[in-house]
C-alpha positions as CSV (number, residue, x, y, z in Angstrom):
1,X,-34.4,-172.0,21.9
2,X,-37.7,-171.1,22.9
3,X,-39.1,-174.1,22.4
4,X,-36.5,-175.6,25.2
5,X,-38.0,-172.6,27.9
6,X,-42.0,-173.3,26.9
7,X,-41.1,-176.9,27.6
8,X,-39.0,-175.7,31.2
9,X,-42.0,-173.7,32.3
10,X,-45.0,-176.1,31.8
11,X,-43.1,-178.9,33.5
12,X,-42.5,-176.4,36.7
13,X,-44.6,-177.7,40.2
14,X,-47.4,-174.7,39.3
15,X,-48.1,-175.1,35.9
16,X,-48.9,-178.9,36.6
17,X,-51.8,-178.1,38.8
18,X,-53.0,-175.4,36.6
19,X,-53.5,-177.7,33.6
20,X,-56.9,-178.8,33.3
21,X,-56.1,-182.1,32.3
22,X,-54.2,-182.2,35.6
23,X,-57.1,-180.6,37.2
24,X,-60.3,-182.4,36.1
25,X,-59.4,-185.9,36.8
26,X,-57.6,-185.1,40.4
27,X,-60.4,-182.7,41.6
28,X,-63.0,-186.0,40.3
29,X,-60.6,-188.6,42.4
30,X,-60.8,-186.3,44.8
31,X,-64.5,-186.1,45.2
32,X,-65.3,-189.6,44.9
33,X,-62.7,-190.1,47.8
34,X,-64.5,-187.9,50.1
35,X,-67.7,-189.6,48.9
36,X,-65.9,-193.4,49.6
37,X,-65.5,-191.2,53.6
38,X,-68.6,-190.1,54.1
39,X,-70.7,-193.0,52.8
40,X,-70.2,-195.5,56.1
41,X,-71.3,-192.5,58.2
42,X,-74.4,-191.6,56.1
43,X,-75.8,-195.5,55.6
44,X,-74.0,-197.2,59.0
45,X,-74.6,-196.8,62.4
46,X,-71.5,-197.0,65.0
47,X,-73.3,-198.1,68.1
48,X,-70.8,-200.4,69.6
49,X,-67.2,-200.8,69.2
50,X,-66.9,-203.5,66.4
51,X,-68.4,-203.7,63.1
52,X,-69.3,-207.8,61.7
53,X,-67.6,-207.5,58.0
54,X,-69.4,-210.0,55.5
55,X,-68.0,-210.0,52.6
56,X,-69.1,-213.1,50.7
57,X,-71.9,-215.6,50.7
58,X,-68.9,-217.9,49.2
59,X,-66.7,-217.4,51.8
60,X,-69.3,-218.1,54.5
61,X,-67.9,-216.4,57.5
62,X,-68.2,-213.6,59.4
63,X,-65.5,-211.1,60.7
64,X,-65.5,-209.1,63.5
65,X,-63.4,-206.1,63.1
66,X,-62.9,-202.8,64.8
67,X,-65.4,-200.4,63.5
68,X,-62.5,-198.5,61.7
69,X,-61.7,-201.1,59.4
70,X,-64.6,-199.8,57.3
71,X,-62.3,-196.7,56.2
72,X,-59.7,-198.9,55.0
73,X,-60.8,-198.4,51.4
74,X,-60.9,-195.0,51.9
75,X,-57.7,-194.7,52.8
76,X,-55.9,-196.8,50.4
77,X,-58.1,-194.3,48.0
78,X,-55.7,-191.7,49.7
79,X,-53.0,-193.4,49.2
80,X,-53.4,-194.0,45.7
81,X,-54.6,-190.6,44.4
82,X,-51.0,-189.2,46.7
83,X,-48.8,-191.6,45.3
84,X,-50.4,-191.4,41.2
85,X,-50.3,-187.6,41.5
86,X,-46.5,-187.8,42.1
87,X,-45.8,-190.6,39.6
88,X,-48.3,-188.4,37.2
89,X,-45.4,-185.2,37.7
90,X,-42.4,-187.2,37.3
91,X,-43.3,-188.6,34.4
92,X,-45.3,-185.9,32.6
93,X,-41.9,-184.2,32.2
94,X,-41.3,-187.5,29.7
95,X,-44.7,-187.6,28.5
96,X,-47.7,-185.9,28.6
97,X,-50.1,-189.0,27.1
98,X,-49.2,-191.0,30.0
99,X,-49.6,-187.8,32.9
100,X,-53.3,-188.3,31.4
101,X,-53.5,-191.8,31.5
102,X,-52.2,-192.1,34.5
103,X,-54.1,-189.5,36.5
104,X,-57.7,-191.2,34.6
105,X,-56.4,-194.3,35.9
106,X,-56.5,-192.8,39.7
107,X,-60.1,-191.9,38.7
108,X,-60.9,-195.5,37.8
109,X,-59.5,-197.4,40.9
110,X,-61.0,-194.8,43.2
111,X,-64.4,-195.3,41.5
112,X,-63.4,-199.2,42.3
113,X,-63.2,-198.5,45.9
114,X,-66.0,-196.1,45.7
115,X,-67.9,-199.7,44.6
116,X,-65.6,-202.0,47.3
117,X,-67.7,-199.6,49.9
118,X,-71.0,-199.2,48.4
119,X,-70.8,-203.2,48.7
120,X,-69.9,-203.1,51.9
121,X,-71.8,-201.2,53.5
122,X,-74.8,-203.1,52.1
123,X,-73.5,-206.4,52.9
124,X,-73.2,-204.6,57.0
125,X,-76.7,-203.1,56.6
């Protein structure tokens, strides 16, 4: 019987965010998000209303885009680390391996768009 509580109480809403393998990788996704933010303001300059978006010599054109479209990676970022960190809860209460797998994995595609912006914002420099 008390092994059937211990597993009640570590899957409660507060004990997930207390667990430092919860913590580390979420605080990390976190931190390169707000890095994947700040890094159009610290390298572009918003002078006029539209940004020109290059992304490959391949490709061969231009686009002209509003100058918010350079958050968009940002942003699905967000969207990714929100919607992991609830698939990462659901099914820790299965299994804790793939919580941690999981919430490593946000880590990786946010270091992905962490790249996607780095590449952009040289290709706009």
């Amino acid at each position: 019987m008390p092994i059937h509580l211990n597993a009640a109480r570590s899957f409660a809403w507060r004990a997930y965010w207390r667990s430092p393998k919860v913590l580390v990788p979420l605080c990390l996704s976190l931190f390169i998000d707000v890095l994947v933010w700040l890094l159009p303001y610290w390298q572009l300059s918003f002078d006029s209303d539209f940004l020109t978006i290059r992304y490959s010599i391949y490709v061969g054109t231009n686009w002209l885009a509003a100058k918010y479209f350079i958050f968009l990676p940002a942003v699905i970022c967000l969207i990714f680390i929100i919607v992991n960190t609830f698939i990462s809860y659901t099914v820790g209460k299965i299994s804790l391996i793939l919580r941690s797998i999981i919430l490593w994995q946000t880590v990786i595609i946010c270091l992905a768009f962490c790249w996607l912006e780095i590449l952009l914002i040289v290709f706009n420099s």
